[in-house]
C-alpha positions in Angstrom: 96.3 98.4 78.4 96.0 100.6 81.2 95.9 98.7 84.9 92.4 100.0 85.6 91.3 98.2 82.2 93.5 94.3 83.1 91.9 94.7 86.1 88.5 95.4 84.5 89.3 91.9 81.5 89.8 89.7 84.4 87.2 90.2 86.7 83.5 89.8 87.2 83.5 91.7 90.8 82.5 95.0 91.5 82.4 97.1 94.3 79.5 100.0 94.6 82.0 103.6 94.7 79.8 106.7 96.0 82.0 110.1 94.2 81.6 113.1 96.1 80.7 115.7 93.0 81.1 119.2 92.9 81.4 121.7 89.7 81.4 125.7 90.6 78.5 127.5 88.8 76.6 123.9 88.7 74.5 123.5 91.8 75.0 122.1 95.1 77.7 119.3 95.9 76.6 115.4 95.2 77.2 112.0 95.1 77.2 109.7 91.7 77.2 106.3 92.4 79.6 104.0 90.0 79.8 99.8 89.8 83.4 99.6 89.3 85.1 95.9 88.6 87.6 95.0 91.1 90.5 92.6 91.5 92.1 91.7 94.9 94.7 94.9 95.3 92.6 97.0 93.4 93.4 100.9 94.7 91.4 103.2 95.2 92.7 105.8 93.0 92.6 102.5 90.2 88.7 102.8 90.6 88.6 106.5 90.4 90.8 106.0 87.2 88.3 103.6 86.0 85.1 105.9 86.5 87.1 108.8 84.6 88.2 106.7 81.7 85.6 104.4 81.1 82.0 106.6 82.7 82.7 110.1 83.6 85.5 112.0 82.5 84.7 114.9 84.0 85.6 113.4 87.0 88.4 115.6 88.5 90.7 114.5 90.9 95.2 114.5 91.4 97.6 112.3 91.3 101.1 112.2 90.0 103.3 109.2 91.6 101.5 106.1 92.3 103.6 105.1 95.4 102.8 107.9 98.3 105.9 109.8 97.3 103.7 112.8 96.2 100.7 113.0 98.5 98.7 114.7 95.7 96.1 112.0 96.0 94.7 112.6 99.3 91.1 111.5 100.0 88.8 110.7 102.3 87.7 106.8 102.4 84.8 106.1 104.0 85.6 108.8 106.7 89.4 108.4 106.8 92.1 110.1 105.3 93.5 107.9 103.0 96.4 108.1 99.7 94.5 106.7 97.5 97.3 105.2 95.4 98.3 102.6 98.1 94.8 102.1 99.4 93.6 98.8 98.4 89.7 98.8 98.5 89.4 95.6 100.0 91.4 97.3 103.4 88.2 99.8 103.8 85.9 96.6 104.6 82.9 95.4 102.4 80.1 97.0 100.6 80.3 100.5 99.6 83.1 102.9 99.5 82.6 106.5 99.8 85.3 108.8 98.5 85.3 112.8 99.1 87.7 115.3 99.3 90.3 115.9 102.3 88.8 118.2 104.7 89.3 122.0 106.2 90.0 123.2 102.8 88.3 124.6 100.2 86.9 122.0 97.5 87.9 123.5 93.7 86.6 120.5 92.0 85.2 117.0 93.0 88.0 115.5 94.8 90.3 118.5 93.9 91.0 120.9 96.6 92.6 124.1 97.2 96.2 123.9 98.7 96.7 127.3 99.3 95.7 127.9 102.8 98.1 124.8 103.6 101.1 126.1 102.6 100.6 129.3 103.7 100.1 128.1 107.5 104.1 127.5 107.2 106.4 129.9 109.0 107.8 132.4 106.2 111.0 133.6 107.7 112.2 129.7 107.3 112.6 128.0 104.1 111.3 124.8 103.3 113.8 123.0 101.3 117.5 123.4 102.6 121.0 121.7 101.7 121.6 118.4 103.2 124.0 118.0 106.0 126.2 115.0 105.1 127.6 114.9 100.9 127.4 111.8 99.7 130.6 110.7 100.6 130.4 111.2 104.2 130.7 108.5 106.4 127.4 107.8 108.1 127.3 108.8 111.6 127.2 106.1 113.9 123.8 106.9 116.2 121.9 107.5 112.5 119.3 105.3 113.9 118.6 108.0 116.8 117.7 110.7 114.1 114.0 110.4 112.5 113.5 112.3 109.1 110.8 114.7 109.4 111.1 116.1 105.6 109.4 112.6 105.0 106.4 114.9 105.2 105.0 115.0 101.6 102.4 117.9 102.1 99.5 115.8 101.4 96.7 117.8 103.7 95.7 114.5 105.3 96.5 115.7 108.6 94.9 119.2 108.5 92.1 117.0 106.9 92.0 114.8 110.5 92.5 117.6 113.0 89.3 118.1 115.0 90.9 121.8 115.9 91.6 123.0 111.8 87.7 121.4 111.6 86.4 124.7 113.9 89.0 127.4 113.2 90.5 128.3 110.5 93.6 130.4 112.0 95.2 127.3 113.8 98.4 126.9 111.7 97.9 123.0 111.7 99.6 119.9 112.3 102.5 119.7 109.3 103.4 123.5 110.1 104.1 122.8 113.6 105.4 119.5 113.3 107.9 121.2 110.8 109.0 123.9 112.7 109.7 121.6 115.2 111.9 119.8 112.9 113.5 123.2 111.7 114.4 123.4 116.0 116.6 120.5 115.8 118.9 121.8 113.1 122.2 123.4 114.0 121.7 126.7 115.8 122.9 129.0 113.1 120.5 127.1 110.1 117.8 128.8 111.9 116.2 132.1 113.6 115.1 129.6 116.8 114.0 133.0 118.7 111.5 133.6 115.6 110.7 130.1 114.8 109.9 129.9 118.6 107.9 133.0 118.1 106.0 132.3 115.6 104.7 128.6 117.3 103.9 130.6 120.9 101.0 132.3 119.0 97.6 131.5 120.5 96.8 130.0 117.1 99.7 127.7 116.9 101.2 125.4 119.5 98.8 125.7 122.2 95.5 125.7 119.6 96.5 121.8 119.5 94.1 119.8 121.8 96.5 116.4 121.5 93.6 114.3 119.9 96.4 112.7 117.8 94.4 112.2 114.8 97.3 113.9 112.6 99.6 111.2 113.7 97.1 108.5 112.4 96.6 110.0 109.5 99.8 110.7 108.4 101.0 108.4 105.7 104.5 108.9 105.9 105.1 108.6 110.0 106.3 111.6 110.7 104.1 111.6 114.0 103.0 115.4 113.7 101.2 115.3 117.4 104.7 113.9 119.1 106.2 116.6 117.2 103.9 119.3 118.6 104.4 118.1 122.4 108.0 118.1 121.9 107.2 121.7 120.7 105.3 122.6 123.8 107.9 121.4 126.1 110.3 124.0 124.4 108.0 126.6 124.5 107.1 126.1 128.7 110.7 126.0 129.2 111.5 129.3 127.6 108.6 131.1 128.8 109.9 130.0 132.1 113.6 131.3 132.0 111.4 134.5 130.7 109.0 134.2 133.8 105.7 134.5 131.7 103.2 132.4 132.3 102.4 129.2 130.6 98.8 129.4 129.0 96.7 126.0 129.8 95.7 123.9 126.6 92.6 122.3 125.6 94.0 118.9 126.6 96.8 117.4 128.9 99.8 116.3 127.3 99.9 112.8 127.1 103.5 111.7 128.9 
């Protein structure tokens, strides 16, 4: 017995889900409306599970891990981007929940969207997986605690989904590309091109697009803190076009100190 159905034999609650819907070559994008039984921890993705085994299984949507190891379940829940594999729906408040797909790129199928653009925003001179630093039976440095794992990113969408910038243009590179470059800065100096890496985030479209709402940062599942990543990006980027003597272009918003 699956977990959508246990939940389903042991409960008499339901909660009202609105689906976003959308089919190509089948008219315009809508909402179905389900009455899905609930337990206390039921998930979101449990519910979606439920409507596509047990009312609609047409219902397309992705997942893969069910622990936010993967990030393929990305959502939007009521308005915030969400996994829906560790999002209980009794932490998006009463009454009805509305799930759609992540925003700023293209919708394929229902929830199902189009990660194409996303990883193409990435810098391609620099590769995305890389050898590890310490073998296994390395002693652990001793200031471990000082170093923050930005490869914790899981390529989810869900902050390109939250950025108020990717919202109106769709040249900015986005949040996860910039927050790894910035991560690719901090390797060794011959791991990386830094003069291209730093290139490529002084484009108009990259670094200084970002308008330091921070959304990215509180969407991010994982805490990798793509906005502090971004300033700390900026502050490289002033500092070299200073020892270069160009100016330093003015951004949308201060950086917060």
């Amino acid at each position: 017995m699956s977990a959508e159905d246990r939940v389903a034999s042991t409960t008499q609650e339901t909660r009202r889900v609105r689906v976003h819907r959308f089919k190509r070559d089948d008219g315009p994008a809508h909402v179905d409306e389900h009455e899905v039984p609930v337990g206390a921890r039921t998930t979101v993705l449990e519910a979606l599970r439920w409507i596509q085994l047990h009312e609609d299984a047409t219902l397309a949507l992705r997942h893969s891990c069910f622990h936010a190891s993967c990030g393929t379940c990305g959502v939007r829940v009521n308005g915030r981007e969400r996994l829906a594999c560790v999002t209980p729906l009794a932490d998006v408040g009463g009454g009805t929940v509305t799930v759609e797909p992540i925003a700023n790129l293209p919708v394929l199928n229902d929830l199902v969207v189009d990660m194409t653009s996303f990883v193409e925003r990435f810098p391609e001179a620099h590769a995305i997986v890389r050898d590890s630093e310490f073998l296994p039976q390395a002693d652990v440095p001793v200031d471990l605690g000082a170093f923050e794992r930005f490869e914790d990113c899981i390529e989810c969408g869900l902050c390109l989904s939250a950025c108020p910038v990717s919202a109106t243009d769709d040249s900015y590179v986005g949040p996860a590309a910039l927050a790894f470059a910035q991560r690719m800065l901090e390797e060794d100096p011959g791991t990386v091109d830094r003069d291209a890496l730093l290139d490529w985030a002084d484009q108009d479209t990259a670094a200084w697009r970002c308008h330091a709402a921070f959304e990215c940062t509180e969407a991010c599942p994982s805490n990798v803190r793509p906005a502090q990543r971004i300033m700390a990006l900026r502050k490289d980027l002033r500092r070299r076009r200073r020892d270069q003597g160009r100016a330093i272009p003015e951004v949308g918003s201060e950086d917060p100190t």
